[in-house]
C-alpha positions in Angstrom: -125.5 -108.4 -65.9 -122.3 -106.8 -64.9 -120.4 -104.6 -66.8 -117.1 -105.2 -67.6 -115.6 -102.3 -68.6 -116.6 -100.5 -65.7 -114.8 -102.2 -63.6 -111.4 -100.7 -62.3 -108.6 -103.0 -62.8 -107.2 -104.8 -60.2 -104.0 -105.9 -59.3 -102.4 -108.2 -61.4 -102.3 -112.2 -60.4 -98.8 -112.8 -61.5 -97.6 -110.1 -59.2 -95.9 -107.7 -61.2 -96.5 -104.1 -59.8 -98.7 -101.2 -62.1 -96.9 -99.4 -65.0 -95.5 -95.9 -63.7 -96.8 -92.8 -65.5 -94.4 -90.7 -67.6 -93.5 -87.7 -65.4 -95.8 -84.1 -66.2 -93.3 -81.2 -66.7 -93.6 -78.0 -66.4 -93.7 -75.8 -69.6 -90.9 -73.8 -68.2 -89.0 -76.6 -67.8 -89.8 -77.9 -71.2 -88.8 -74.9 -72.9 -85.5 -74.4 -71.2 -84.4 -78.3 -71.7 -85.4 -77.6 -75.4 -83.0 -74.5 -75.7 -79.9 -76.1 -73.8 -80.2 -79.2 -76.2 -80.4 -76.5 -79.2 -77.7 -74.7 -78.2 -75.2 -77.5 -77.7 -76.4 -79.2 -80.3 -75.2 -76.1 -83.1 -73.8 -73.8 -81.0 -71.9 -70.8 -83.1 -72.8 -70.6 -86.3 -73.1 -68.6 -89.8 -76.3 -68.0 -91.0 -77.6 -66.1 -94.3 -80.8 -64.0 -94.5 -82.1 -61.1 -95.6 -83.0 -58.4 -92.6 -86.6 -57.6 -92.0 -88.6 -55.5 -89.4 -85.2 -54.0 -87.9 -85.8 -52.0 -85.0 -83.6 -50.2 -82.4 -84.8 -50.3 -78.7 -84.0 -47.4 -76.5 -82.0 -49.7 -74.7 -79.0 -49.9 -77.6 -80.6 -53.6 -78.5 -81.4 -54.5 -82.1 -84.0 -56.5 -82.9 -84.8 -57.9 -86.3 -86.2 -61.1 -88.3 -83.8 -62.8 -90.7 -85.7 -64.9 -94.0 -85.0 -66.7 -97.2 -87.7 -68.3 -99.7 -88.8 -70.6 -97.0 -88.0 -69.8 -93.6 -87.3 -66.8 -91.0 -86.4 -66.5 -87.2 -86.1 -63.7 -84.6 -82.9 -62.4 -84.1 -81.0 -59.9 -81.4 -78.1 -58.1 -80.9 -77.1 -56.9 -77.7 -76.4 -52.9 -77.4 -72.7 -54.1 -77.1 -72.5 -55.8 -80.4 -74.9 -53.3 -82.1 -71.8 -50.7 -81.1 -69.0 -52.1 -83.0 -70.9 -52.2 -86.5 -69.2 -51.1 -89.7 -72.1 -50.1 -91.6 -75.9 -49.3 -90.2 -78.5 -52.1 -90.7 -81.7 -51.6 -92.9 -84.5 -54.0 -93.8 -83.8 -55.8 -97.0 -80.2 -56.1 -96.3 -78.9 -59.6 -97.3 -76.3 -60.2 -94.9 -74.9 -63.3 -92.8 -74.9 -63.1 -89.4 -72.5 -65.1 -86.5 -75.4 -66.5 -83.9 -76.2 -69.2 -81.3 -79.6 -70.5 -81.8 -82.0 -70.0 -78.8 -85.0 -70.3 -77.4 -86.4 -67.2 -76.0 -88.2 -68.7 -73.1 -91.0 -66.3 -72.1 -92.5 -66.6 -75.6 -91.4 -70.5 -76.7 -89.6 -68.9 -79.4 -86.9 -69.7 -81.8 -84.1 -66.6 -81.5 -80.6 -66.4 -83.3 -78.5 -64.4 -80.7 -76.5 -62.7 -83.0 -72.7 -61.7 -82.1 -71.1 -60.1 -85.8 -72.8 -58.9 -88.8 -70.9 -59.4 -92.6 -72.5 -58.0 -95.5 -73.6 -61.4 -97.7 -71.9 -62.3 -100.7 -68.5 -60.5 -100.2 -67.7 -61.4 -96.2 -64.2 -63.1 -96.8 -62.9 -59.7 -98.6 -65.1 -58.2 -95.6 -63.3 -60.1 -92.9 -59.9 -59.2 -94.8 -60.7 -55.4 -94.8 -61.3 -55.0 -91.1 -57.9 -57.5 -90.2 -56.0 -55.3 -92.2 -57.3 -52.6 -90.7 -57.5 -53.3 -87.6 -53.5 -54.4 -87.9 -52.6 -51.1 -89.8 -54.8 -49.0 -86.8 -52.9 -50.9 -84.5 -49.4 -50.0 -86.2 -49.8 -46.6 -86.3 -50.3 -46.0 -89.8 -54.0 -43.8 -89.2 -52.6 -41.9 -86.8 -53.4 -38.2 -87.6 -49.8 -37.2 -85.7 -47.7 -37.8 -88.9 -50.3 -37.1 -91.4 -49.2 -33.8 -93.2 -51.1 -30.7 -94.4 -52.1 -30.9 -97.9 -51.0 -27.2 -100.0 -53.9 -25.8 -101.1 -51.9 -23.7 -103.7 -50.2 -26.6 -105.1 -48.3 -25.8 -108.4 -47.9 -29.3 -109.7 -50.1 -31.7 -108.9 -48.9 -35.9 -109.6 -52.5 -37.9 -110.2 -52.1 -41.6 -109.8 -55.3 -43.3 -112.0 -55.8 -45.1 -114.9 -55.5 -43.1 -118.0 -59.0 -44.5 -119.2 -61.0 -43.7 -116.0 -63.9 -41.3 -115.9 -62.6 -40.0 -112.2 -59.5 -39.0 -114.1 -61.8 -36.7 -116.6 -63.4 -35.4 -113.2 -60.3 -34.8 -111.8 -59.1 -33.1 -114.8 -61.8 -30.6 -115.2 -61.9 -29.7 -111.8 -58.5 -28.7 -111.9 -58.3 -26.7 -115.1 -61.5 -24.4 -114.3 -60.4 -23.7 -110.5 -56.4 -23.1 -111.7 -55.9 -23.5 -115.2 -52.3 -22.4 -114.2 -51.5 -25.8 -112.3 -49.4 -28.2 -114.1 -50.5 -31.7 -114.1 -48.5 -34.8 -114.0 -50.5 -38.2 -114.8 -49.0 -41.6 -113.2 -50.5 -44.3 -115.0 -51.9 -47.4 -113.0 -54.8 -50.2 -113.1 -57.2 -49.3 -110.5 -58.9 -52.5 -110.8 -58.1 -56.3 -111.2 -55.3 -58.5 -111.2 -51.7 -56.5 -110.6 -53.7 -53.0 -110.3 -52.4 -53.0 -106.3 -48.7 -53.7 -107.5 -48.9 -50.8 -110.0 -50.9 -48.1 -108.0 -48.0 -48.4 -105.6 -45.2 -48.4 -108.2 -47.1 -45.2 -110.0 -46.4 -43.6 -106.3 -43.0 -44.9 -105.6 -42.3 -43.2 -109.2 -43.5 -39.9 -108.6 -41.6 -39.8 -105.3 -38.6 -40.5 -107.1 -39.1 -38.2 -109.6 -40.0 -35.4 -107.1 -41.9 -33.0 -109.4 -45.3 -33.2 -107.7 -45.8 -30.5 -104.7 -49.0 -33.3 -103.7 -50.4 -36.6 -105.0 -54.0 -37.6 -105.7 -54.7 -41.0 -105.9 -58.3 -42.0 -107.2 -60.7 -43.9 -108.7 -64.4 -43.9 -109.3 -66.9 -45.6 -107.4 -68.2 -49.3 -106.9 -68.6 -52.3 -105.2 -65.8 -53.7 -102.5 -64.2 -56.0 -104.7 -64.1 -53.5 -107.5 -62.3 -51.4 -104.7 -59.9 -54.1 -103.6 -57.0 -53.2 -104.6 -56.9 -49.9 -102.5 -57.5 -52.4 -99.8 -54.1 -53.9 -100.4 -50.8 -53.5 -97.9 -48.9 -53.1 -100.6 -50.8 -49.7 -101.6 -51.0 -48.6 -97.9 -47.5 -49.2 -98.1 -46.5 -46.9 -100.3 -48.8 -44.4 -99.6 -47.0 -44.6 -95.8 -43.7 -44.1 -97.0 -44.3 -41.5 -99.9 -42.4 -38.2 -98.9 -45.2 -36.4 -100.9 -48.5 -35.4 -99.4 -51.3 -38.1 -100.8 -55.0 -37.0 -100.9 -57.4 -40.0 -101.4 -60.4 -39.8 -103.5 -61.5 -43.2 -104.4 -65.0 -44.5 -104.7 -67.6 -42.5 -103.2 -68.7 -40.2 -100.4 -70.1 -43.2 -99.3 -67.0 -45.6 -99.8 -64.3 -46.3 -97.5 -60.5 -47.9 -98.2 -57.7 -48.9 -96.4 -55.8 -46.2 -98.8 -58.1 -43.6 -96.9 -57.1 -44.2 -93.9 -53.7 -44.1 -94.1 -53.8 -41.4 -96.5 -52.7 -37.4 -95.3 -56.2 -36.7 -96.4 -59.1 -38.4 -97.9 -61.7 -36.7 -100.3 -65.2 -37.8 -100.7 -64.8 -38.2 -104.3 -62.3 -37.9 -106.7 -63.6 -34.1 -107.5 -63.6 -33.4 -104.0 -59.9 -34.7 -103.8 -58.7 -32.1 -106.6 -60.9 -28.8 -105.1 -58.8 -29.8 -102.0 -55.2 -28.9 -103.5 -56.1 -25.5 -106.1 -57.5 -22.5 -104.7 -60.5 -21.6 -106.8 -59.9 -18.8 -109.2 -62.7 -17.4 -109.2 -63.3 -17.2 -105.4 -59.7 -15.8 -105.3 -60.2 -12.8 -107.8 -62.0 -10.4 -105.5 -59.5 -10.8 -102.8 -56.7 -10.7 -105.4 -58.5 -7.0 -106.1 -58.8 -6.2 -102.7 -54.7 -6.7 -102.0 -53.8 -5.1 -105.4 -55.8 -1.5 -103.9 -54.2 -2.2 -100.5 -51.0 -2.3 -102.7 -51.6 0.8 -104.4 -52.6 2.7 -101.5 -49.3 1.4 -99.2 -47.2 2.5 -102.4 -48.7 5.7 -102.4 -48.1 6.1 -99.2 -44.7 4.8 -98.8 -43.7 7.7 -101.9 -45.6 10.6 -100.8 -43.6 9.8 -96.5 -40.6 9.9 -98.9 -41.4 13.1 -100.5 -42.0 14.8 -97.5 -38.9 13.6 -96.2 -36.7 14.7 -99.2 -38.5 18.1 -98.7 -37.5 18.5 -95.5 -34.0 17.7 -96.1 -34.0 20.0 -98.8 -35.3 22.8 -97.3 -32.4 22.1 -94.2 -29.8 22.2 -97.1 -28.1 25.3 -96.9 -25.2 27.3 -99.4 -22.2 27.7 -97.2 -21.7 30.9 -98.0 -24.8 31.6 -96.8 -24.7 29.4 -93.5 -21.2 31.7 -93.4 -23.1 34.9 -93.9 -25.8 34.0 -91.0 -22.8 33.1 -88.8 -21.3 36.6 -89.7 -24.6 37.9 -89.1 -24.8 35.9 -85.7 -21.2 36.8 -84.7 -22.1 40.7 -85.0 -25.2 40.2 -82.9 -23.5 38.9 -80.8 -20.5 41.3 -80.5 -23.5 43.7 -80.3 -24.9 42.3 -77.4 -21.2 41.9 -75.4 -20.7 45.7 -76.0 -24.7 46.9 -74.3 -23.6 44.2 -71.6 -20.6 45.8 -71.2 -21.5 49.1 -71.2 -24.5 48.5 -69.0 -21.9 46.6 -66.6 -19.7 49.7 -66.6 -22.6 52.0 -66.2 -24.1 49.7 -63.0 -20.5 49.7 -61.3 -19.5 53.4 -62.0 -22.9 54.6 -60.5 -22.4 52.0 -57.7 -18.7 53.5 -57.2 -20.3 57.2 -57.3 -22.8 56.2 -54.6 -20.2 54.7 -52.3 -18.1 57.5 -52.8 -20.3 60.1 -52.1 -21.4 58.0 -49.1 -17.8 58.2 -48.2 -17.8 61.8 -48.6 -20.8 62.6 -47.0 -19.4 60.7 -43.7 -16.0 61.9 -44.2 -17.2 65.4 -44.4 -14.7 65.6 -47.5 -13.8 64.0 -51.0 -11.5 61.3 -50.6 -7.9 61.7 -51.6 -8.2 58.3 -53.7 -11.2 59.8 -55.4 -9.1 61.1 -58.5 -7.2 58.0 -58.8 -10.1 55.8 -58.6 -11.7 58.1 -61.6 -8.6 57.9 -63.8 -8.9 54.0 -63.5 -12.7 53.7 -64.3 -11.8 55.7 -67.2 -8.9 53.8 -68.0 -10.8 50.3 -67.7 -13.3 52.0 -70.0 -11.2 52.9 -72.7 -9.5 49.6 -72.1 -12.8 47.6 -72.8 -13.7 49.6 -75.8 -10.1 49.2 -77.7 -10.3 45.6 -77.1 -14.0 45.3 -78.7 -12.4 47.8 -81.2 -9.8 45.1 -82.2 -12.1 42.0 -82.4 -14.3 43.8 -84.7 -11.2 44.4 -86.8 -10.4 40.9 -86.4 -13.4 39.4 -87.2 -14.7 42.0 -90.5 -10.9 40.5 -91.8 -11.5 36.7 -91.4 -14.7 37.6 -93.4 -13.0 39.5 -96.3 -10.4 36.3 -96.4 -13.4 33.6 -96.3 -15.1 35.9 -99.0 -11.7 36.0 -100.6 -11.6 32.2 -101.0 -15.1 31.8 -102.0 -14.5 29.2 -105.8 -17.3 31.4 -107.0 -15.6 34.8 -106.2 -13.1 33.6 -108.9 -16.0 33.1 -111.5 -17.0 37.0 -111.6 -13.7 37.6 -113.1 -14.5 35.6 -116.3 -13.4 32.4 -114.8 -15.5 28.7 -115.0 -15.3 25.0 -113.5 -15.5 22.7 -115.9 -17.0 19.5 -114.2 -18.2 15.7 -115.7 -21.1 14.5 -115.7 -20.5 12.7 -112.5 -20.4 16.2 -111.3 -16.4 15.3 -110.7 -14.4 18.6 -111.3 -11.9 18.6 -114.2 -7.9 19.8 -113.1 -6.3 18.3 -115.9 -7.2 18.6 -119.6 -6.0 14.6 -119.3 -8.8 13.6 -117.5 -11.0 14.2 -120.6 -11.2 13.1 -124.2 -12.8 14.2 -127.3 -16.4 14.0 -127.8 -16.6 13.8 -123.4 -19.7 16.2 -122.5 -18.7 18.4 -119.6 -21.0 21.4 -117.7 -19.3 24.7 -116.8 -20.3 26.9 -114.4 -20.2 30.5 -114.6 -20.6 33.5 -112.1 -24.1 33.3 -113.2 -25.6 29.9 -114.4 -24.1 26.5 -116.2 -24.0 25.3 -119.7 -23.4 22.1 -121.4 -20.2 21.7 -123.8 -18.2 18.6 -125.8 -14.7 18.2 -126.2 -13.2 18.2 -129.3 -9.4 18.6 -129.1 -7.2 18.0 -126.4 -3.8 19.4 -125.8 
């Protein structure tokens, strides 16, 4: 008995042709069909997660796993992307990521290629932050070219805060134990909520106008980026742009950054940091303050004792005139001393030189020359010529000195006379140049003495 069903079919009577079998793909070509209909099919897209198993390969790529409650997939992001980041990625981040859904082919797996990262929850104000600052970059406001030096000896100091904030107490303390000396100017202003952008900038147009401040600190405390929003605004980058007074920012902490930051001259980690920044510390100044007061005492000591010597030495080249007269006297005769041994030594050197010729003379003449008399009587005569004529200029000269001794004030004084001079040392001619009770000093041959007028004639 035959059977059946082990039979092969055969081809069919009514003569249609056998079924065609479905064709066998590769799993290659599976997998890549699957991933071009996947990515068409969503394309770009935002998707929220929490980060897990982040990992950096030594390539620049990221790698991580995005989850919820009920689901996760394998995500990348190319060393490109990874680069322009605003804040580092950690595991158990919730964040929302811009991807393309893939298929990583060598595996089969689902993958999220990842292209921007946003912090979840708060990735509209996120978004508005960078566009601002990307357009304010862009502008010019950052730019550390017309940022100005902030004093670090500021006398008054204009703090823009809100009068109930615990950065303002900081900021306060701070101040008053580095420099209690520092006058401080408080510009009220919301620092958070509705409006608090609009008055943080008027509190800074304000104390431009007033013009008191030598530098402004504008703070706040820290917290989250919406608390922080309104130092995100234009309006407050505005005005800190355009304020003629140097701004230090301290808002939030070391941690936090605000548009207000950038454009500020200089921004603090924290609202204590921003007021160490503008007052020296006292007590870190004190030793040096020491150090210059010596240097001080030691240039003034110095300076007086050069000026001392200086007055000594001019005092000791101050001479009487009648004794700079008397050592000219006294030079004169040494002098006149000197011109007669010259003289006489001339005399003596050309007499015995005449004697020598003439005996030379004699000696080849066989006999004393006929001129030899008359060349005797005028050696002789020249002689007494030269001494009469020192004679008279000794004459001359001891009578100039009896006439300069003559009209010596103080020759006048030994004969009972006195000058009466003022106390501005001026001398008195005229009993009209004085009046009654006027102290005056006379001066006698021999010392001075003090006396009052009391009648005048």
């Amino acid at each position: 008995m035959n059977d059946s069903s082990s039979v092969p079919p055969g081809p069919a009577r009514s003569g249609v042709g056998p079924l065609t079998p479905p064709p066998v793909l590769p799993v290659s070509l599976l997998v890549s069909s699957a991933r071009l209909l996947l990515e068409r099919h969503l394309g770009l897209a935002w998707v929220a997660g929490e980060i897990s198993g982040f990992t950096r390969a030594a390539s620049g790529h990221v790698y991580f796993t995005l989850k919820d409650a009920a689901a996760q997939v394998r995500c990348v992001m190319f060393r490109l992307r990874a680069q322009s980041l605003a804040f580092p990625l950690k595991d158990g981040m919730a964040v929302e990521v811009r991807a393309v859904p893939t298929i990583y082919e060598p595996k089969g797996e689902l993958q999220l290629t990842v292209d921007a990262v946003r912090l979840a929850g708060m990735g509209a104000l996120y978004e508005r932050f960078v566009r601002l600052k990307d357009k304010l970059q862009a502008a010019g406001w950052f730019a550390e070219g017309r940022k100005r030096p902030v004093p670090t000896h500021a006398n008054v100091i204009g703090i823009v805060t809100s009068t109930r904030a615990a950065a303002l107490r900081d900021v306060l303390t701070t101040l008053c134990r580095r420099w209690p000396a520092a006058r401080i100017i408080i510009y009220p202003a919301s620092v958070q909520g509705a409006g608090a952008a609009r008055e943080i900038a008027a509190a800074i147009a304000i104390a431009n106008a007033h013009a008191h401040a030598d530098v402004l600190i504008v703070c706040r405390g820290g917290g989250s980026l919406e608390d922080l929003w309104a130092f995100n605004e234009e309006l407050v980058a505005r005005a800190v742009f355009e304020s003629a007074l140097p701004v230090v920012s301290g808002v939030g902490h070391e941690t936090d950054f605000t548009i207000c930051d950038f454009v500020a001259d200089v921004r603090a980690a924290t609202p204590t940091a921003a007021a160490s920044l503008v007052v020296a510390d006292r007590a870190a100044m004190s030793p040096r303050l020491a150090q210059l007061g010596r240097r001080l005492g030691r240039t003034a000591d110095h300076a007086l004792a050069t000026r001392v010597q200086r007055v000594d030495h001019a005092s000791r080249r101050l001479i009487h005139p009648a004794a700079r007269i008397a050592a000219q006297r006294d030079l004169a005769t040494a002098l006149a001393l000197r011109l007669a041994r010259a003289w006489r030594r001339m005399l003596d050197r050309e007499r015995q030189g005449v004697s020598t010729l003439a005996n030379r003379l004699a000696r080849e003449l066989r006999a004393p020359l006929p001129q030899a008399a008359s060349v005797a009587g005028a050696l002789e005569s020249w002689r007494r010529r030269g001494m009469e004529s020192v004679g008279r200029r000794a004459l001359r000269l001891e009578a100039l000195a009896q006439n300069l001794a003559h009209l010596d004030p103080r020759a006048v004084l030994t004969r009972g006379y006195a000058i009466v001079a003022r106390a501005d040392g001026t001398i008195v001619r005229d009993s009209a140049e004085v009046e009654p009770e006027d102290v005056v000093q006379l001066t006698f041959a021999r010392g001075t003495a003090d006396a009052a007028i009391t009648r005048r004639d």
